[in-house]
C-alpha positions as protocol buffer text, in pm:
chain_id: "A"
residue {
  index: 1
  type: UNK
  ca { x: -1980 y: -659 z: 87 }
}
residue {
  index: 2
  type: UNK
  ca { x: -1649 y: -579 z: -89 }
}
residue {
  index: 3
  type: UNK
  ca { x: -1372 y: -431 z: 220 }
}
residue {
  index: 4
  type: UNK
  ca { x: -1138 y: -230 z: 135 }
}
residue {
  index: 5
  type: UNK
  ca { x: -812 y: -138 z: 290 }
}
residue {
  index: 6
  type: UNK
  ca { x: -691 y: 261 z: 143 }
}
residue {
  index: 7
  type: UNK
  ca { x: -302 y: 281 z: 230 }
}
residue {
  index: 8
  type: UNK
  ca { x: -191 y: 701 z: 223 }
}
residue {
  index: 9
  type: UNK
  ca { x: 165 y: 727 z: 251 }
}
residue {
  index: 10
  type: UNK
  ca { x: 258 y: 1111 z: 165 }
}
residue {
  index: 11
  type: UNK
  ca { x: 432 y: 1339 z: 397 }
}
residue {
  index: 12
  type: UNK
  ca { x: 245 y: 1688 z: 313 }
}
residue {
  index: 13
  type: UNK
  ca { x: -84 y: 1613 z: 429 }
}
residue {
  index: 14
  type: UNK
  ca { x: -429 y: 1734 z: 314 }
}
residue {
  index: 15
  type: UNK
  ca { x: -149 y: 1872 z: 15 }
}
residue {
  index: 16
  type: UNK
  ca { x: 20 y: 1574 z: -120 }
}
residue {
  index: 17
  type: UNK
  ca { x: -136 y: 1476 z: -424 }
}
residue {
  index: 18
  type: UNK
  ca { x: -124 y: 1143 z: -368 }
}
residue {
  index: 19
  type: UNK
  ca { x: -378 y: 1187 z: -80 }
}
residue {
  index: 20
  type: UNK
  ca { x: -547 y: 1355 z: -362 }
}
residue {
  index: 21
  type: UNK
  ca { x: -607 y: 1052 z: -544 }
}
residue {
  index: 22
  type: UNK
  ca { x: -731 y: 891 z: -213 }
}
residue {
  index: 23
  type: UNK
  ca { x: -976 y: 1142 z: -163 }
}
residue {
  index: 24
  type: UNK
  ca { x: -1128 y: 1108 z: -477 }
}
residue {
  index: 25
  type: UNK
  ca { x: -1132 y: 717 z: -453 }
}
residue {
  index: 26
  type: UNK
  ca { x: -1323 y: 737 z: -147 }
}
residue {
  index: 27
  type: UNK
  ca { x: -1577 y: 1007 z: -218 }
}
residue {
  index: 28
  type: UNK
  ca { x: -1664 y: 747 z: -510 }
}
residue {
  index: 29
  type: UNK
  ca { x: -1680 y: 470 z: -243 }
}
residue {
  index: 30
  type: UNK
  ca { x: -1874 y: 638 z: 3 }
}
residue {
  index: 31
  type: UNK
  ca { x: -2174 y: 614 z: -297 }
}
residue {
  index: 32
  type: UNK
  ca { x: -2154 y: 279 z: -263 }
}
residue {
  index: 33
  type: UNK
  ca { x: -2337 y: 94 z: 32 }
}
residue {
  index: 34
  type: UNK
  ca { x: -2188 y: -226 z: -62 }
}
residue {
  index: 35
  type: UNK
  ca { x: -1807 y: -94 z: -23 }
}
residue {
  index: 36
  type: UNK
  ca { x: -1682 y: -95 z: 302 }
}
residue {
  index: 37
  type: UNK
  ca { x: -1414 y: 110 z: 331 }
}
residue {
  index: 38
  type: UNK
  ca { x: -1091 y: 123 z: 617 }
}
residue {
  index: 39
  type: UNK
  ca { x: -847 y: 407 z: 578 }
}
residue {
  index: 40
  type: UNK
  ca { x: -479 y: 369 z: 701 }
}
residue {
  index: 41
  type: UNK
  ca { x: -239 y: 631 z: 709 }
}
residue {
  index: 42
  type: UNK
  ca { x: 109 y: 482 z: 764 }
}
residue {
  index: 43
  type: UNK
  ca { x: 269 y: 853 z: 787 }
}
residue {
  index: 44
  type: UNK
  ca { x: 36 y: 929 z: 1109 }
}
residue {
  index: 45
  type: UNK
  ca { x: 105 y: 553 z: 1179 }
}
residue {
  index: 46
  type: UNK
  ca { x: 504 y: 657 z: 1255 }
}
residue {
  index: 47
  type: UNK
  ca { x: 632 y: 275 z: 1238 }
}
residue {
  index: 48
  type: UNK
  ca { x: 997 y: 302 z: 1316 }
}
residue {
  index: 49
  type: UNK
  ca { x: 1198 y: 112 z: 1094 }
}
residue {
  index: 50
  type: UNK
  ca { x: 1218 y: -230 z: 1151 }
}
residue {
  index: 51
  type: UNK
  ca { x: 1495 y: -327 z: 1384 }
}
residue {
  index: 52
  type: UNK
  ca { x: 1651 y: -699 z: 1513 }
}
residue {
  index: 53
  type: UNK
  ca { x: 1446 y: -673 z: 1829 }
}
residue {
  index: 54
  type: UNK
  ca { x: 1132 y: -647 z: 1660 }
}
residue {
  index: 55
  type: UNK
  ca { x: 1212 y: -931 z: 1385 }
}
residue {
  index: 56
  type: UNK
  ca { x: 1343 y: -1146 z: 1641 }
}
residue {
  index: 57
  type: UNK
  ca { x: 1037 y: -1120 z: 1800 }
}
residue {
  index: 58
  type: UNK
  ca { x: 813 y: -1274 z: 1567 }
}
residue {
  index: 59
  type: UNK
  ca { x: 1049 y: -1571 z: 1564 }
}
residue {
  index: 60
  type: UNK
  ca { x: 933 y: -1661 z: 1949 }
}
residue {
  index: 61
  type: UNK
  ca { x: 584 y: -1831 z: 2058 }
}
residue {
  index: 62
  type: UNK
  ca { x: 293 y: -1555 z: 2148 }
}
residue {
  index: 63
  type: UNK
  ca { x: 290 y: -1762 z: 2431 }
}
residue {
  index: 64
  type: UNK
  ca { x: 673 y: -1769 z: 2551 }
}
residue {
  index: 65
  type: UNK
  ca { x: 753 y: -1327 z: 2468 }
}
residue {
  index: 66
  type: UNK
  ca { x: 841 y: -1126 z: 2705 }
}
residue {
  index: 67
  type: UNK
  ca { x: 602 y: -851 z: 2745 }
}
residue {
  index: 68
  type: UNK
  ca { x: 879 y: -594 z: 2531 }
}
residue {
  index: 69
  type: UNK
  ca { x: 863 y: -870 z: 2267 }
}
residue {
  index: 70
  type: UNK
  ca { x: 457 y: -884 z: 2282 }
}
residue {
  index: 71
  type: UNK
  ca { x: 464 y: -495 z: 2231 }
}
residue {
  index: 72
  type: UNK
  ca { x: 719 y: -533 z: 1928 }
}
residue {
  index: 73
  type: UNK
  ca { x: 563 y: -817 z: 1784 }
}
residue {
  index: 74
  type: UNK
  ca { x: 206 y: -620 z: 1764 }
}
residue {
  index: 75
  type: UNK
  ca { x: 335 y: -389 z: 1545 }
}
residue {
  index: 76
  type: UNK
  ca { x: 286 y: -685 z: 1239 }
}
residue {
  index: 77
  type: UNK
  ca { x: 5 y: -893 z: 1379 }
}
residue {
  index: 78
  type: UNK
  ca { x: -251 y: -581 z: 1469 }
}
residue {
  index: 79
  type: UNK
  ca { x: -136 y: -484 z: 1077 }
}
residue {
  index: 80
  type: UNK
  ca { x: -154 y: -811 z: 906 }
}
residue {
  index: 81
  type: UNK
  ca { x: -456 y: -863 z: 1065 }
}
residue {
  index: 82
  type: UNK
  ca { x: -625 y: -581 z: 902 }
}
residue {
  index: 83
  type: UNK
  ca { x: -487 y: -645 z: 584 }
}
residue {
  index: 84
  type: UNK
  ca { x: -647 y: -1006 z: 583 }
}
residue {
  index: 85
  type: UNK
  ca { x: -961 y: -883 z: 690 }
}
residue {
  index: 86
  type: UNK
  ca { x: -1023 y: -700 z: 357 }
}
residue {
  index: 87
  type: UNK
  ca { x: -1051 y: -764 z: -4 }
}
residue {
  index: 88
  type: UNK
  ca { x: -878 y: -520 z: -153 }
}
residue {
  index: 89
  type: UNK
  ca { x: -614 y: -304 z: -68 }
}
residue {
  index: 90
  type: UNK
  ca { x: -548 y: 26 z: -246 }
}
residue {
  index: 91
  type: UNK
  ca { x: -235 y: 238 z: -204 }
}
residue {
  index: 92
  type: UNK
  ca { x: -202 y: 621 z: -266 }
}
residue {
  index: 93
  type: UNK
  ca { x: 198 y: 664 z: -320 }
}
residue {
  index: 94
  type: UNK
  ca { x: 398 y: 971 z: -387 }
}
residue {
  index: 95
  type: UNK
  ca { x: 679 y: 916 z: -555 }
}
residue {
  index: 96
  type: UNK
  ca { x: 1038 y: 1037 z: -382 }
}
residue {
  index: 97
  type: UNK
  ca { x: 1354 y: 1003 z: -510 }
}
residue {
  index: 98
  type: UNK
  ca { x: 1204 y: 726 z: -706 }
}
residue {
  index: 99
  type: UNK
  ca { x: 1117 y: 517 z: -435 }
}
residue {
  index: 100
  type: UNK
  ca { x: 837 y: 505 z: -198 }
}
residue {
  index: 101
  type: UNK
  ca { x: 790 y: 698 z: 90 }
}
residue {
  index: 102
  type: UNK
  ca { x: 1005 y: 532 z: 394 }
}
residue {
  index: 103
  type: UNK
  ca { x: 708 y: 497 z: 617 }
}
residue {
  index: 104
  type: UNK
  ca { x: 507 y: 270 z: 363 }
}
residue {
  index: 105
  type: UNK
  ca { x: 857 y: 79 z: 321 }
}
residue {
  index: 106
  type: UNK
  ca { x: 806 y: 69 z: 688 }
}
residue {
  index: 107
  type: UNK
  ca { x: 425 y: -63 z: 661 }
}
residue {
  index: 108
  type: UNK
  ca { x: 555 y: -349 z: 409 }
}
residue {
  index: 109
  type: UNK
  ca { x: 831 y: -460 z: 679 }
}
residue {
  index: 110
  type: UNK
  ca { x: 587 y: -583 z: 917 }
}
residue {
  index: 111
  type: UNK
  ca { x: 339 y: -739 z: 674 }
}
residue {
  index: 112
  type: UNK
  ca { x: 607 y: -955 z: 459 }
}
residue {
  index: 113
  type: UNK
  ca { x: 641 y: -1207 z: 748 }
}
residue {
  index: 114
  type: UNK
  ca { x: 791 y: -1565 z: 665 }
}
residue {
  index: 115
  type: UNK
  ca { x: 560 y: -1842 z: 771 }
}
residue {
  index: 116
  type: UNK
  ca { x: 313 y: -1569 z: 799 }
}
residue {
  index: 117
  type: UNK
  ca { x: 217 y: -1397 z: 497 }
}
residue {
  index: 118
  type: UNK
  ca { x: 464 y: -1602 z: 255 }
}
residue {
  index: 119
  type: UNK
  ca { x: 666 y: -1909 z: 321 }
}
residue {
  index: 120
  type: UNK
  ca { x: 983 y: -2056 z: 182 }
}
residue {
  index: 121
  type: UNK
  ca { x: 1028 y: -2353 z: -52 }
}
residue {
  index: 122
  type: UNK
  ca { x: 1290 y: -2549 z: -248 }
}
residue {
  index: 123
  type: UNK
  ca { x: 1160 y: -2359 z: -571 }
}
residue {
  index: 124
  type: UNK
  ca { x: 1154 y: -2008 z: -367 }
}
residue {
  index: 125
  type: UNK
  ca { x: 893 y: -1824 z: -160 }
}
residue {
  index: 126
  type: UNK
  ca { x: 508 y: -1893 z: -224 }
}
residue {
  index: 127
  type: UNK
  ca { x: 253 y: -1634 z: -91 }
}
residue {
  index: 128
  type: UNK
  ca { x: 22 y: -1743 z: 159 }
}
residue {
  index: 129
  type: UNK
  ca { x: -230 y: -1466 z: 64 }
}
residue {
  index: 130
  type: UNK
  ca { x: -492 y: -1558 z: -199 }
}
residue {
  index: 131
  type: UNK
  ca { x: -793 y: -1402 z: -327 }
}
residue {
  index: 132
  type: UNK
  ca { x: -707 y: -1059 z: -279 }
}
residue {
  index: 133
  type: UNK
  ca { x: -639 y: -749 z: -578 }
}
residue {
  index: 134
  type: UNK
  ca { x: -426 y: -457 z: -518 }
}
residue {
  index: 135
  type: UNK
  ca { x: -421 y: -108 z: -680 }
}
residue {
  index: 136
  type: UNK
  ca { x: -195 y: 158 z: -704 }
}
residue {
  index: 137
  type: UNK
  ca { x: -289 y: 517 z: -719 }
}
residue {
  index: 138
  type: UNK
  ca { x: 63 y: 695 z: -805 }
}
residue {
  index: 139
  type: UNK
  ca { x: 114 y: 1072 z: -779 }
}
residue {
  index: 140
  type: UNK
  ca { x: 446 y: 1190 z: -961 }
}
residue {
  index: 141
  type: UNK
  ca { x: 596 y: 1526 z: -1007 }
}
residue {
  index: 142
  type: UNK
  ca { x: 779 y: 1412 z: -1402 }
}
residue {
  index: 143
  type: UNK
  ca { x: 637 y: 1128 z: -1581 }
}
residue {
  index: 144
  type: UNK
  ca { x: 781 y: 808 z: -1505 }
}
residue {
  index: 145
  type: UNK
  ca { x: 505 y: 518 z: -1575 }
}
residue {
  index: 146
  type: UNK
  ca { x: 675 y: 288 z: -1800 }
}
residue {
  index: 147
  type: UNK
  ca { x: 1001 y: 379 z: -1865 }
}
residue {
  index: 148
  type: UNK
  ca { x: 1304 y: 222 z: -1680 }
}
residue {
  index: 149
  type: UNK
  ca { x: 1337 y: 526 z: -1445 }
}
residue {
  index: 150
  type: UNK
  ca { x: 1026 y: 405 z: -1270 }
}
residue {
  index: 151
  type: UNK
  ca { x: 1175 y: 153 z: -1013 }
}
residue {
  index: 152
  type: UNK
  ca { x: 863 y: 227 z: -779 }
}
residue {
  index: 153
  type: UNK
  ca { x: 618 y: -9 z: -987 }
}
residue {
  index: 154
  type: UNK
  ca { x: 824 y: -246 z: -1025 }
}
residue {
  index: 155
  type: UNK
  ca { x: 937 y: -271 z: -654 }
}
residue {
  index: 156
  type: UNK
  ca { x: 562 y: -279 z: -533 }
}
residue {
  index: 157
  type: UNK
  ca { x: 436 y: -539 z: -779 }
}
residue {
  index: 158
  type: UNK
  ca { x: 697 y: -788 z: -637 }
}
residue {
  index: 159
  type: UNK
  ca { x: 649 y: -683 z: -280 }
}
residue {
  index: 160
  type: UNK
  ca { x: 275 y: -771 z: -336 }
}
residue {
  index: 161
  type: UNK
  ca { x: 344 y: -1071 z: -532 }
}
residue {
  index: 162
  type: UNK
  ca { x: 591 y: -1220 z: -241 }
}
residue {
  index: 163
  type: UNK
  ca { x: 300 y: -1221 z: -46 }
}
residue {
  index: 164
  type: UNK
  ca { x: 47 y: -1376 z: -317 }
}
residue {
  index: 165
  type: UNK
  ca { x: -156 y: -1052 z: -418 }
}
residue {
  index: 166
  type: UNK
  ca { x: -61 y: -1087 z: -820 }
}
residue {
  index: 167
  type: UNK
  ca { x: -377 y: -903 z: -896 }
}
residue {
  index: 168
  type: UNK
  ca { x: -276 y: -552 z: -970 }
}
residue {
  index: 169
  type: UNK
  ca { x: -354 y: -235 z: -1142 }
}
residue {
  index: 170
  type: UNK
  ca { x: -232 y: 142 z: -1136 }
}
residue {
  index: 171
  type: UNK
  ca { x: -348 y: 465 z: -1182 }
}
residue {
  index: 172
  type: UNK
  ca { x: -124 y: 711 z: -1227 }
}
residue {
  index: 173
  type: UNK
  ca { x: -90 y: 1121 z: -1191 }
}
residue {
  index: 174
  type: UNK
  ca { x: 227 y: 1240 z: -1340 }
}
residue {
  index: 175
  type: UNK
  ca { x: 329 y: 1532 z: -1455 }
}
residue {
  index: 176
  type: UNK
  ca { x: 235 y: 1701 z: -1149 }
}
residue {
  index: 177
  type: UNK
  ca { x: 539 y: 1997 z: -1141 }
}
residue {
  index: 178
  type: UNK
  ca { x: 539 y: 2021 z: -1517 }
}
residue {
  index: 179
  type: UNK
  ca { x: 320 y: 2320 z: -1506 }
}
residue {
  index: 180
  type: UNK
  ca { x: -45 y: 2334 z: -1471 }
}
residue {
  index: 181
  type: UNK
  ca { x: -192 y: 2240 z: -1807 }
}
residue {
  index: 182
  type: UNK
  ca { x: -14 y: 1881 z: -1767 }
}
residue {
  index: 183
  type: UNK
  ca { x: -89 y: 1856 z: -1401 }
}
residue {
  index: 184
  type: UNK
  ca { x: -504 y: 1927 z: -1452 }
}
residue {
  index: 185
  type: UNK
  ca { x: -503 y: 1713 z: -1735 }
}
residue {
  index: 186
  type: UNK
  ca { x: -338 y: 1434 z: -1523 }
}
residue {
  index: 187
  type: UNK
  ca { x: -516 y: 1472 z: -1231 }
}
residue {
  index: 188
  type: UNK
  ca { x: -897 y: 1459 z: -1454 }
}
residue {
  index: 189
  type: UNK
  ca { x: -766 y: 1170 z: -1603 }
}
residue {
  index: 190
  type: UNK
  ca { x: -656 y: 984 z: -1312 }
}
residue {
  index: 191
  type: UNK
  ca { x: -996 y: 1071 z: -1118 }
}
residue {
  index: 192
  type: UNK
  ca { x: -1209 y: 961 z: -1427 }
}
residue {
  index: 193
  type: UNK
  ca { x: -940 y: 573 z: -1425 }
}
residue {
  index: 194
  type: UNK
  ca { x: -1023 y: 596 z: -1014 }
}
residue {
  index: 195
  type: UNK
  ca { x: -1412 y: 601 z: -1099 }
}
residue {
  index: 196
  type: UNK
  ca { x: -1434 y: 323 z: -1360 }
}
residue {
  index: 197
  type: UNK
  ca { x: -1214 y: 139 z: -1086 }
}
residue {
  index: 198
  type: UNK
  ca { x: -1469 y: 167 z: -807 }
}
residue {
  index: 199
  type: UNK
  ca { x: -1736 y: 111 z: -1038 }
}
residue {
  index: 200
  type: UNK
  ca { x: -1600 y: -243 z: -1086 }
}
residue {
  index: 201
  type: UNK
  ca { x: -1548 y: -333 z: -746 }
}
């Protein structure tokens, strides 16, 4: 049984286009009875960005924290927990600005964890999470994927990699507010990428 963790990060709802993508990757997972699928939406999630409190938190014994600092440091065990439990983990991203949305920047805050999900050493951090793929399913309004003015790819990738997923691949929807031609043509080609994907699984 392959598990796998679908990340939706986009502000609009049943009409971002990014959630899009993730509705189309699972309707092609629900055919399979040997994907087990766990859907987390970080927007509904409402993490608050990451304050001192909360990172000092994870920096005392579970046994010795307050009950405050129990409550704060939940917030990354409860979600590095699931992320360990599965195989794969798939994120549907809008782009804004050229960034990702705050609340997934949020999400990543509490599962990059020193000693946790990476660890420091004299020749600079080493992941601590092996065996596990990641893929990207990118909605974007222009057409970004592989020119400089896409910062979002890169920033994932290395956000991933800090914590030892290196196995990665993207899908990508661009084009999206470019008129309609572009944007079907996009969208049929990024739902025909997201089938062959599942197929492998």
């Amino acid at each position: 049984m392959t598990r796998v963790l679908l990340v939706t990060s986009s502000i609009l709802g049943e009409h971002g286009q990014s959630n899009d993508l993730a509705r189309q990757f699972e309707r092609q997972v629900r055919q399979r009875s040997d994907i087990q699928l766990t859907h987390r939406d970080v927007v509904a999630d409402d993490l608050p960005h990451l304050t001192l409190p909360e990172l000092s938190s994870w920096q005392v014994a579970p046994e010795e924290r307050s009950e405050q600092q129990r409550d704060l440091a939940l917030r990354s065990d409860e979600r590095l927990d699931e992320l360990l439990a599965h195989d794969v983990v798939v994120l549907a991203v809008p782009m804004y600005n050229l960034g990702m949305p705050s609340q997934l920047k949020a999400w990543f805050d509490r599962i990059l964890r020193a000693g946790k999900s990476f660890k420091y050493t004299e020749n600079g951090p080493v992941g601590l999470i092996e065996g596990k793929r990641a893929i990207l399913l990118g909605a974007r309004g222009g057409q970004y994927a592989g020119s400089e003015l896409d910062t979002q790819t890169p920033h994932i990738r290395h956000l991933l990699g800090l914590i030892g997923i290196s196995e990665f691949e993207a899908v990508y929807a661009e084009g999206l507010n470019m008129g309609d031609e572009i944007k079907e043509a996009a969208l049929t080609q990024a739902h025909a990428e997201i089938a062959t994907l599942v197929e492998a699984l």
